[in-house]
C-alpha angles and dihedrals in degrees: 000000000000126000108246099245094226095037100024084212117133120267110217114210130179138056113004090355099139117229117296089239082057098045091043088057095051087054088054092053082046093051088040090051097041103032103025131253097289090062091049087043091056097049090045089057098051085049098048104245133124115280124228096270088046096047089045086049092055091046096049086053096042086058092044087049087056098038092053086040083053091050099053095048089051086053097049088044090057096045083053094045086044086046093047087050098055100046092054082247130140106251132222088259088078092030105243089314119159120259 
């Protein structure tokens, strides 16, 4: 087995070894967990990868981008239903049942 040369952990290769990305990943969780985030963040950068803040960012934005998609759906939902009931129409809500 070689030592990775950013993390100096050992790569694992042959039968069932995930892929060194993956495994380099998993060092980085480990570093994080032993040393502490700025270790891990150092390493990221040389890599090239996100660091903690970054990754935390994009998921911050990831959750406000399907909250607001979620909102909008519910919105839409509610101006159908609205439309339907005005109409003296059953409404998606009962799918189309008779009243």
């Amino acid at each position: 087995m070689d030592k990775h040369p950013v993390t100096g952990m050992e790569i694992e290769d042959g039968h069932g070894a995930l892929p060194e990305q993956q495994q380099v990943v998993n060092h980085l969780h480990y570093i994080a967990q032993t040393r502490g985030e700025e270790a891990a963040d150092a390493m990221r950068v040389e890599l090239g990868l996100p660091t903690s803040a970054e990754m935390a960012a994009a998921a911050a934005d990831a959750e406000d981008t399907n909250a607001a998609e979620h909102k909008a759906l519910s919105d839409r939902i509610t101006r159908l239903e609205d439309a339907f009931a005005a109409l003296g129409k059953p409404g998606p809500e009962n799918h189309g049942g008779t009243e």
